[in-house]
Backbone bond lengths (Angstrom), bond angles and torsions (degrees), N, CA, C in turn:
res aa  C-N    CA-C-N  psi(-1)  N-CA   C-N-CA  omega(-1)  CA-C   N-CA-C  phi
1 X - - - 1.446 - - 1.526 110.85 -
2 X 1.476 114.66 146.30 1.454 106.70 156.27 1.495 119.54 -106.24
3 X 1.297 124.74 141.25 1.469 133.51 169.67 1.048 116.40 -85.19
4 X 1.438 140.97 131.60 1.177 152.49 172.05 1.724 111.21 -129.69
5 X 1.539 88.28 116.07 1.772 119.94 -162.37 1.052 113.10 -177.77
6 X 1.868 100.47 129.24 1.520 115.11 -142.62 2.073 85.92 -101.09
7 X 1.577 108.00 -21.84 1.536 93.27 -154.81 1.942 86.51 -106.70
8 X 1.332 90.15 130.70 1.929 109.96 -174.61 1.859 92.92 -51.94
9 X 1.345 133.28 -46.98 1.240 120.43 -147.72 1.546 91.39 -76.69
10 X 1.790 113.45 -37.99 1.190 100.99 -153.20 2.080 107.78 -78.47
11 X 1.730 90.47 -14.00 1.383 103.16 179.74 1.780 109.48 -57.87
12 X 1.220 106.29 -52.70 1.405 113.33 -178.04 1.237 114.11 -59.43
13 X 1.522 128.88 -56.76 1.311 119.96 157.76 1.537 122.74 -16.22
14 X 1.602 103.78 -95.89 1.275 116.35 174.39 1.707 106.92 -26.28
15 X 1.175 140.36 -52.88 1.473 129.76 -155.97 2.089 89.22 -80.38
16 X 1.038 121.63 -28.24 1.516 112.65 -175.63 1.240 106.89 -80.05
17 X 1.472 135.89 -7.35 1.212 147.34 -167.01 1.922 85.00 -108.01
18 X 0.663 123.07 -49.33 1.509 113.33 176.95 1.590 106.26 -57.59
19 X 1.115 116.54 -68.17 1.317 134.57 -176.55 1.614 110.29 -35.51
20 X 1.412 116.53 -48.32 1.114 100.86 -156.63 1.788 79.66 -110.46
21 X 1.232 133.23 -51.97 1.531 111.37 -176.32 1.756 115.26 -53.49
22 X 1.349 105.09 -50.09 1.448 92.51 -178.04 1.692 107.20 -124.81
23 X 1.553 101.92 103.47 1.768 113.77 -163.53 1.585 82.60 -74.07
24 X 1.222 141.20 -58.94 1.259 138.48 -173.60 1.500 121.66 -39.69
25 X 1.283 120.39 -17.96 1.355 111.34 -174.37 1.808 110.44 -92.45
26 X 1.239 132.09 143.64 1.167 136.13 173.94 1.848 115.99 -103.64
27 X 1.481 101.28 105.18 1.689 113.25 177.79 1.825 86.59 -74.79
28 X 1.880 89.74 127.04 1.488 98.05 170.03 1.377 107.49 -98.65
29 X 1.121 120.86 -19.63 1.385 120.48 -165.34 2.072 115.71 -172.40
30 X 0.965 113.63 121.21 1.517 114.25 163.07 1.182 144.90 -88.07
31 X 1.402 143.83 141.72 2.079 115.53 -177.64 1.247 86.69 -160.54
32 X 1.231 100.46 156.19 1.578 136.79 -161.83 1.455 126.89 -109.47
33 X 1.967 99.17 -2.23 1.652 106.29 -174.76 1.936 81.92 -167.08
34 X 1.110 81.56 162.13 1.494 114.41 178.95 1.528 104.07 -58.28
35 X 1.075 132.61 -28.88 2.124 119.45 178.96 0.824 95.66 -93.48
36 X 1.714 140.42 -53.07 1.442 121.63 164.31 1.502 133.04 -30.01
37 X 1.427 119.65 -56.77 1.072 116.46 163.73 1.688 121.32 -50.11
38 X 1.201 105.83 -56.29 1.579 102.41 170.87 1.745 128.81 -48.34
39 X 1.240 109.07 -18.97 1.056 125.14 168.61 1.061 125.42 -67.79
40 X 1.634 118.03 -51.41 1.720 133.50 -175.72 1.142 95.74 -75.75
41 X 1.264 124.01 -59.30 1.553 105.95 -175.70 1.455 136.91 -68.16
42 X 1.106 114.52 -5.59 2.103 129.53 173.63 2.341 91.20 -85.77
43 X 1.163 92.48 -27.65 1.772 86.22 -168.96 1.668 102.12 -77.17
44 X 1.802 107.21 -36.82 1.344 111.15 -178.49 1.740 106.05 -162.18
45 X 1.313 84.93 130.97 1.284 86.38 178.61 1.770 125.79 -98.45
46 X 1.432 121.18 153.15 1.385 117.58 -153.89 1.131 122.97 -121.53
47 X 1.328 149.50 156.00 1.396 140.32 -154.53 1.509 111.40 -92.15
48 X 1.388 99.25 -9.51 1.731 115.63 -160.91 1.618 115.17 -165.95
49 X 1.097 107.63 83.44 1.879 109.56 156.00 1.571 124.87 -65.44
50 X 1.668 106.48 107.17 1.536 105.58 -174.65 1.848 90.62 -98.82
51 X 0.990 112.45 118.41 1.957 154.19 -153.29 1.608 102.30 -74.67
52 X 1.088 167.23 67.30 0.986 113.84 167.75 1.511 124.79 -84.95
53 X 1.517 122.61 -159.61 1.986 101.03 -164.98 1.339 87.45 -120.65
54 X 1.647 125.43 -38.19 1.319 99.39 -155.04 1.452 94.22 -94.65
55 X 1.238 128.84 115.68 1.690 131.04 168.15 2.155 100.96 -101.68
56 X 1.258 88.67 157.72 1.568 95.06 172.82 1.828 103.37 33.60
57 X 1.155 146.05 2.34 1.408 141.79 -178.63 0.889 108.90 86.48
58 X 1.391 123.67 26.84 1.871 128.01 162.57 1.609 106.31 -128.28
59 X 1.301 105.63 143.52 1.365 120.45 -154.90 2.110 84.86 -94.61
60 X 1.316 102.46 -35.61 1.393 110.76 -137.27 2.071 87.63 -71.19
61 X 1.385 115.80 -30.35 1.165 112.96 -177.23 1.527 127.53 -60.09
62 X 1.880 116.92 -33.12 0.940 129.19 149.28 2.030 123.19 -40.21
63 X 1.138 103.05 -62.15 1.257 110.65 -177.14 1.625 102.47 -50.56
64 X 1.540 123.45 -51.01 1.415 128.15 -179.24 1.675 108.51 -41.84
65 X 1.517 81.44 -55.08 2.246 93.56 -171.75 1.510 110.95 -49.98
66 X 1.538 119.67 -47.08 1.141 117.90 160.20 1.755 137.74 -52.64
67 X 1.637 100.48 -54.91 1.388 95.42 157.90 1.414 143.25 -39.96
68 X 1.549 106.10 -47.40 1.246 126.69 178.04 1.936 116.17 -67.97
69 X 1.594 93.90 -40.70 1.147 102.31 -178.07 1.880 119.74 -70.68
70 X 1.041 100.59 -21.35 1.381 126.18 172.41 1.487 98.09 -65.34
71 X 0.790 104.15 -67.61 1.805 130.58 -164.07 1.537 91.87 -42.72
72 X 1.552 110.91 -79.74 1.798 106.66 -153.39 1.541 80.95 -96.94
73 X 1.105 153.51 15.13 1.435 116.18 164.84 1.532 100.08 -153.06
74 X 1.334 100.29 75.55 1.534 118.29 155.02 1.591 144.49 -34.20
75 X 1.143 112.36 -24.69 1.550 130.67 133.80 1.334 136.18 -34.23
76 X 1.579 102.99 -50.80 1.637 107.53 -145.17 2.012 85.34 -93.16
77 X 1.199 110.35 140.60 1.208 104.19 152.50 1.688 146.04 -106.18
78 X 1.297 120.89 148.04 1.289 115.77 -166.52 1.577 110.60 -100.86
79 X 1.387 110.79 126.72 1.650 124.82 164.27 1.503 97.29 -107.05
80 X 1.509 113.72 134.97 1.105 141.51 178.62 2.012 95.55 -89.90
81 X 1.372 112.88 132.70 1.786 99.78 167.46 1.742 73.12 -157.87
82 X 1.436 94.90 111.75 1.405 125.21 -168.20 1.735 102.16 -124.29
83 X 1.620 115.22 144.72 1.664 100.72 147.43 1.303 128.09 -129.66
84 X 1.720 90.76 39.05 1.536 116.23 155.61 1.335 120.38 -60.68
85 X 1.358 128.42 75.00 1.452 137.59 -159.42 1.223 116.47 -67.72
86 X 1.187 102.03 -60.46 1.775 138.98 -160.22 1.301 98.86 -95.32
87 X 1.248 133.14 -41.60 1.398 124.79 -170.51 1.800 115.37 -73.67
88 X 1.019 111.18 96.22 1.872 120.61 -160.82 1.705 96.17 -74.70
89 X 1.616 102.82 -72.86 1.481 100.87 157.00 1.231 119.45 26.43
90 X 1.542 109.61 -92.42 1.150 141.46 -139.16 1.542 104.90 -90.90
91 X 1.210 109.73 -55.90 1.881 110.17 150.01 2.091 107.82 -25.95
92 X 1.152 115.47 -76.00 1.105 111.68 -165.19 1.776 111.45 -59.01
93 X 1.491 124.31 -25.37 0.925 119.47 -172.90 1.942 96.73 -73.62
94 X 1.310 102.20 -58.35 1.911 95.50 -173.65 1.097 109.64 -43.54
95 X 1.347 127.60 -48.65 1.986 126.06 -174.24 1.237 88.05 -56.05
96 X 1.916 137.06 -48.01 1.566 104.65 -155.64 1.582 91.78 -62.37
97 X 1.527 125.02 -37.88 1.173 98.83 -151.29 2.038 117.96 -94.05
98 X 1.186 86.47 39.19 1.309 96.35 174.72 1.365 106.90 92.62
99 X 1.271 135.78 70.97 1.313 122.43 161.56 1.960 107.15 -112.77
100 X 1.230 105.01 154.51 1.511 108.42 -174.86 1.447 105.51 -93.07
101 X 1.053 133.06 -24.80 1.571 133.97 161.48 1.826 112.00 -162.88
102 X 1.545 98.88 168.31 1.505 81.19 176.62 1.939 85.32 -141.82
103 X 1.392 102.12 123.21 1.548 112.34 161.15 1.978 113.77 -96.02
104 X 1.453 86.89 119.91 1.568 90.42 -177.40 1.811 108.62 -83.27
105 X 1.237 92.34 158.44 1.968 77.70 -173.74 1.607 104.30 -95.60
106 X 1.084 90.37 67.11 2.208 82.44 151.58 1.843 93.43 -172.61
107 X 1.433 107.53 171.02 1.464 105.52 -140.77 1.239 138.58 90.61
108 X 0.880 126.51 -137.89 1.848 136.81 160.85 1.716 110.29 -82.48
109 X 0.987 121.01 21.23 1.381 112.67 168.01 1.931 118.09 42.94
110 X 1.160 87.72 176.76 1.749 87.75 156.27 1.463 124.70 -45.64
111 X 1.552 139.27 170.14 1.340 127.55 149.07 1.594 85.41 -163.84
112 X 1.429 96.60 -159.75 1.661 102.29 -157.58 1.329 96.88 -89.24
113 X 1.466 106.57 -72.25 1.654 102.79 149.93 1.656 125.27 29.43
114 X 1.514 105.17 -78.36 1.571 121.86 -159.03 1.716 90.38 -69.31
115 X 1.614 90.93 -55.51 1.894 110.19 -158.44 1.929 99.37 -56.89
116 X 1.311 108.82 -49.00 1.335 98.68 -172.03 1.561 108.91 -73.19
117 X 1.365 139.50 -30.05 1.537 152.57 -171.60 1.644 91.63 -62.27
118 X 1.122 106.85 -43.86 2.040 106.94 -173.80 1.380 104.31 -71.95
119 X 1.735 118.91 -45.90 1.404 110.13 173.23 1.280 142.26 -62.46
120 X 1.626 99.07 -4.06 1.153 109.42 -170.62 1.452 117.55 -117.73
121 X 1.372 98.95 9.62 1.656 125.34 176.62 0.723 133.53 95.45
122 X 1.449 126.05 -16.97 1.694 119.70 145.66 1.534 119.01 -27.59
123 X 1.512 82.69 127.94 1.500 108.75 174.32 1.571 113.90 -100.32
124 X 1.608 105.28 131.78 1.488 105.76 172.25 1.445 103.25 75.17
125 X 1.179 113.85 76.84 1.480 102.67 -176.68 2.074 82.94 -129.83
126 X 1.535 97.69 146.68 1.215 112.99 -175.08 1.660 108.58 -137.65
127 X 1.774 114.29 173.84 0.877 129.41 179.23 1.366 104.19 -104.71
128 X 1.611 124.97 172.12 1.796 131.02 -177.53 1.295 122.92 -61.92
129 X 1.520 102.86 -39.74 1.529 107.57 157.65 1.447 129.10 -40.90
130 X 1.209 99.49 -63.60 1.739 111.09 -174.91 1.556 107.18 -74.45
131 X 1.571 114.67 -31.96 1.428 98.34 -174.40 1.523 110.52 -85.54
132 X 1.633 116.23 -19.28 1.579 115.99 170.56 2.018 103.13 -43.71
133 X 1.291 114.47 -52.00 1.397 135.63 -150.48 1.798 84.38 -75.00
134 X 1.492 121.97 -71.56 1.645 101.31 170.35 1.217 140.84 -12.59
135 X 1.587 93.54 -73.76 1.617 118.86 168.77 1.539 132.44 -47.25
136 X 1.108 90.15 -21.32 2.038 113.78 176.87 0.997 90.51 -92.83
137 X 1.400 150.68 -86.94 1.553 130.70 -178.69 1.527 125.59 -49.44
138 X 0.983 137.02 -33.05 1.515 137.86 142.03 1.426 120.18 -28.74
139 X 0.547 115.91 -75.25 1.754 131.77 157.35 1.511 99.99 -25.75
140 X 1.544 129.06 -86.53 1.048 135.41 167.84 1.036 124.87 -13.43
141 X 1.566 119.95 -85.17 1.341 143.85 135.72 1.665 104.17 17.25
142 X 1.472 100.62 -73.56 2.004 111.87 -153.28 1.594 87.55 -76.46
143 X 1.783 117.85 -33.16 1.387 87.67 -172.23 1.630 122.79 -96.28
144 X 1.406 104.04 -3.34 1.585 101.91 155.27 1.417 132.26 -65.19
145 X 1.546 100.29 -43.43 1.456 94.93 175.02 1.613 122.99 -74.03
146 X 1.282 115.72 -2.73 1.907 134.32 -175.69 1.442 86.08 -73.87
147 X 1.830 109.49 -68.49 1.570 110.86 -166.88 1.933 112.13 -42.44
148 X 1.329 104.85 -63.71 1.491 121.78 -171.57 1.693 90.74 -40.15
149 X 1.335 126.10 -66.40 1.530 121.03 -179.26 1.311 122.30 -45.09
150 X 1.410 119.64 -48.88 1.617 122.11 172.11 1.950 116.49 -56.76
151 X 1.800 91.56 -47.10 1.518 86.42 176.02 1.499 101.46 -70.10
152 X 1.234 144.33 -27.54 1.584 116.56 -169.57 1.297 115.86 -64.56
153 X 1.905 95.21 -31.16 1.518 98.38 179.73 1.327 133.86 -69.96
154 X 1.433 101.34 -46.94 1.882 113.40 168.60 1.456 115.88 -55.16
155 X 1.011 103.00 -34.48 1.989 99.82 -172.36 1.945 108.53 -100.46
156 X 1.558 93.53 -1.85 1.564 91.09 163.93 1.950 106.30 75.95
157 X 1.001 116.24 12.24 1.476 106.57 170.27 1.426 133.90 -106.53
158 X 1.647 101.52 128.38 1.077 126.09 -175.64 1.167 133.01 -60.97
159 X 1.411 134.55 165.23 1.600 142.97 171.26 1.778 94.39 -21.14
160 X 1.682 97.43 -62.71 1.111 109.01 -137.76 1.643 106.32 -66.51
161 X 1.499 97.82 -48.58 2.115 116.16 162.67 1.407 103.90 -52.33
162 X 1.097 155.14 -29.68 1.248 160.55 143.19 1.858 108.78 -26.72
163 X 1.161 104.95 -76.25 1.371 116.97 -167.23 1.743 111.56 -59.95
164 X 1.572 93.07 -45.86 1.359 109.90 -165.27 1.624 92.92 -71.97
165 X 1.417 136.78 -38.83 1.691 119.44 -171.92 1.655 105.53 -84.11
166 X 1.860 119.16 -9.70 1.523 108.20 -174.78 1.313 94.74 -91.34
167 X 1.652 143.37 3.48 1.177 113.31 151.28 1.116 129.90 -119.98
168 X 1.429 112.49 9.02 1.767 114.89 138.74 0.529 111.27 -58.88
169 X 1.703 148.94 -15.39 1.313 141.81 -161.77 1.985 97.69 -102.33
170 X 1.522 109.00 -43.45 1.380 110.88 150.28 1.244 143.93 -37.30
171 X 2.008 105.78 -20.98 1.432 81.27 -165.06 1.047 116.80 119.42
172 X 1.967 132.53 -42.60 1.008 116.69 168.38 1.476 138.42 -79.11
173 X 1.138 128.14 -179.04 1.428 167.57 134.96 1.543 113.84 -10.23
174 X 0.818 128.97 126.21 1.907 120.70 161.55 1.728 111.93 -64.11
175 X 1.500 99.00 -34.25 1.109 107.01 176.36 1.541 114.39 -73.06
176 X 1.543 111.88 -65.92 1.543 98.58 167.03 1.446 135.77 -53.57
177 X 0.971 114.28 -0.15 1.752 122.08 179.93 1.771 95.85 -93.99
178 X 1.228 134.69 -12.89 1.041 122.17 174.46 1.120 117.30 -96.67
179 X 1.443 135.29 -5.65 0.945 138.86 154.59 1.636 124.60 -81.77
180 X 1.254 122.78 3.47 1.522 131.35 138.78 1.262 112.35 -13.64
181 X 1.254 135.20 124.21 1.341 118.98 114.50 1.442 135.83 -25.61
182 X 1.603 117.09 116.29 1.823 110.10 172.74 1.560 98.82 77.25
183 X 1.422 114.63 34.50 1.697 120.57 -169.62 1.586 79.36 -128.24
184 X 1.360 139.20 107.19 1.566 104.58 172.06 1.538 79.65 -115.16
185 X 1.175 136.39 90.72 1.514 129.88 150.22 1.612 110.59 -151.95
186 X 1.280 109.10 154.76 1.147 113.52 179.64 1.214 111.79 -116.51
187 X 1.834 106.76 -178.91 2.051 92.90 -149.17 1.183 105.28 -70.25
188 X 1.386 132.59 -14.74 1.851 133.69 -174.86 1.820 83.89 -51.93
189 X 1.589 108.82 -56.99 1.426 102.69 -151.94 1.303 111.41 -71.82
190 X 1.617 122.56 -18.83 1.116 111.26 -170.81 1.967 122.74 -87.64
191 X 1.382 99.05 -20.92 1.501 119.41 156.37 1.355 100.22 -59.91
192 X 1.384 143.06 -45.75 1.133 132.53 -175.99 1.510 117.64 -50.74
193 X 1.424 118.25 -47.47 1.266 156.07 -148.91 1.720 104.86 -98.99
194 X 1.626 93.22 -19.21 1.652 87.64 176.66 1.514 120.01 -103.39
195 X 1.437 97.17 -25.67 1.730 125.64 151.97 1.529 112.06 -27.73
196 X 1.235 107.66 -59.35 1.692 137.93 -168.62 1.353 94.52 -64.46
197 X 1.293 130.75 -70.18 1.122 147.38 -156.94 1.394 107.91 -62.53
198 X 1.506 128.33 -51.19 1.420 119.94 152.47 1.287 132.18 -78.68
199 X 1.198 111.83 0.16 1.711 99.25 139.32 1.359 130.74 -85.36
200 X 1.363 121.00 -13.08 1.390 100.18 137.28 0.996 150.63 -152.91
201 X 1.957 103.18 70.42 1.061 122.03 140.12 1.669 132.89 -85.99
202 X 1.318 86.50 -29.78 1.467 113.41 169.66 1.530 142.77 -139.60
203 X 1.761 84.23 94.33 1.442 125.97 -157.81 1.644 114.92 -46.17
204 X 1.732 122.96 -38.92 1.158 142.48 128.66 1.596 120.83 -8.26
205 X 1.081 119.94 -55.84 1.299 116.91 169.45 1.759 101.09 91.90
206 X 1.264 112.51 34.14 1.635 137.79 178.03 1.802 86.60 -67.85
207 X 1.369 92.80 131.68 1.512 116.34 161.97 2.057 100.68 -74.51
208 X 1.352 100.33 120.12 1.484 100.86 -176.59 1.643 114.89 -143.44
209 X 1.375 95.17 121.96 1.829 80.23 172.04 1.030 124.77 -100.36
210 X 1.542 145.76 -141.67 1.331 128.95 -116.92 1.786 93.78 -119.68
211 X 1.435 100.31 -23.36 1.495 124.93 170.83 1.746 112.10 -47.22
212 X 0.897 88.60 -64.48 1.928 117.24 -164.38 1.883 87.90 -71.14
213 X 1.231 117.17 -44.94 1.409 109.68 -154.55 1.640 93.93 -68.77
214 X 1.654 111.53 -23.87 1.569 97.33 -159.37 1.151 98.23 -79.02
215 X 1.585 142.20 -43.44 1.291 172.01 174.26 1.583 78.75 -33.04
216 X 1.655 119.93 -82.44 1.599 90.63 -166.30 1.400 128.15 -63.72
217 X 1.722 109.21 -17.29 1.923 105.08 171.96 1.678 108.79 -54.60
218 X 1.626 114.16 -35.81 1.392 96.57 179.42 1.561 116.50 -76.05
219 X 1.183 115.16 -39.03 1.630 116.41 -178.63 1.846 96.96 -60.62
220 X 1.096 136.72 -21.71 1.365 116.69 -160.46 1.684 104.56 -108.35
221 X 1.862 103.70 -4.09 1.731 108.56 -167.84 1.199 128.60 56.65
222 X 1.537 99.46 31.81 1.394 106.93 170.34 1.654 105.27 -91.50
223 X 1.668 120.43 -8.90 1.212 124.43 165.15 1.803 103.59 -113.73
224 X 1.041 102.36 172.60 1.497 126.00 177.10 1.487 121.53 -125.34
225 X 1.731 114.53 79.97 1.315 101.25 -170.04 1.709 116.20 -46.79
226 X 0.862 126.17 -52.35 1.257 136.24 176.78 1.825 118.77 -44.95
227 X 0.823 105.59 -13.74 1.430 118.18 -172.68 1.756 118.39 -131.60
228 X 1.494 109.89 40.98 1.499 106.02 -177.45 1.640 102.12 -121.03
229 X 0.987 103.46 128.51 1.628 135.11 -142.23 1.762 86.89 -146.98
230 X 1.788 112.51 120.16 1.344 112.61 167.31 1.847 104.49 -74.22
231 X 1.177 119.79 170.15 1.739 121.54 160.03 1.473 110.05 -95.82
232 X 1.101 112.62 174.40 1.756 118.23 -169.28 1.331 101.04 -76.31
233 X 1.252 129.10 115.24 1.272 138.52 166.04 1.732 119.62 -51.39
């Protein structure tokens, strides 16, 4: 493997953490900046790049080494061992650019475990830290989209009540919503339809306009802030 790590203490670490978790593996070479690395690897190439992100105090150069490294040498695989903790961001940018796992340093550290699971082609392989932090949005995730299903069901709204409150919720028009595609109503019908809609959202029988109605699609998850996307006009 080669290591790439810009700070000497954390370099030494990391290589005794190799040493003694995985005595079997052979470090061919180490570097501390981006031409170094480019260097070791054109002289020899390696079964395993252990990553780190922050080089020279830019995160963004790491992410490159990976991309690139991905790029012309399709073989070699990349482990991220970062102690970019907090920075999530930056996690999602290395996976786009091809990373095979990323172990953050606190927790259980590296072990052989992780290093051999990547060599052997597992994809996405992580440490407890990062996968606690998955699993908490997963979770999230399954139970937002559960709620949004129950409310469509209890309050009875359709494709069509669907479409019609995510682009009030957009911004539009009664008028421009009828010009949708897969919109076949016009504004008589869609006032009709919005009538409907606060009765039952609001069981009270509250005089409400179009403002208030979207406000309760998000409080009730019958919308998805995160997920409002116009349709092809």
């Amino acid at each position: 493997m080669i290591i790439v790590e810009d700070v000497p203490l954390e370099l030494k670490g990391t290589e005794g953490i190799v040493r003694h978790e995985i005595p079997e593996a052979e470090v061919i070479g180490t570097a501390d900046n981006e031409a170094s690395f480019w260097r070791l690897i054109k002289q020899q190439q390696p079964d395993l790049v252990l990553l780190d992100l922050g080089l020279g105090g830019s995160t963004t150069v790491g992410v490159e080494i990976c991309r690139q490294t991905k790029e012309l040498y399709k073989q070699v695989k990349v482990l991220i061992f970062t102690g970019e903790i907090l920075n999530e961001k930056l996690w999602v940018d290395v996976l786009d650019a091809g990373a095979d796992g990323i172990i953050l340093k606190s927790g259980e550290l590296l072990t052989r475990r992780d290093v051999m699971a990547v060599l052997e082609g597992k994809q996405l392989v992580f440490n407890e830290p990062i996968l606690e932090k998955i699993v908490e949005r997963f979770k999230h995730a399954v139970s937002s989209q559960l709620a949004r299903q129950e409310a469509l069901i209890n309050y009875e709204i359709d494709e069509y009540d669907e479409r019609f409150l995510r682009h009030l919720a957009l911004g539009y028009t009664k008028e421009q919503i009828t010009t949708l595609r897969g919109m076949p109503f016009g504004v008589k019908s869609l006032e009709k339809r919005q009538n409907e809609l606060v009765r039952k959202l609001f069981p009270g029988g509250d005089s409400v306009n179009a403002t208030r109605l979207v406000v309760r699609a998000f409080e009730l998850r019958i919308l998805d802030i995160d997920n409002l996307e116009p349709d092809a006009e």
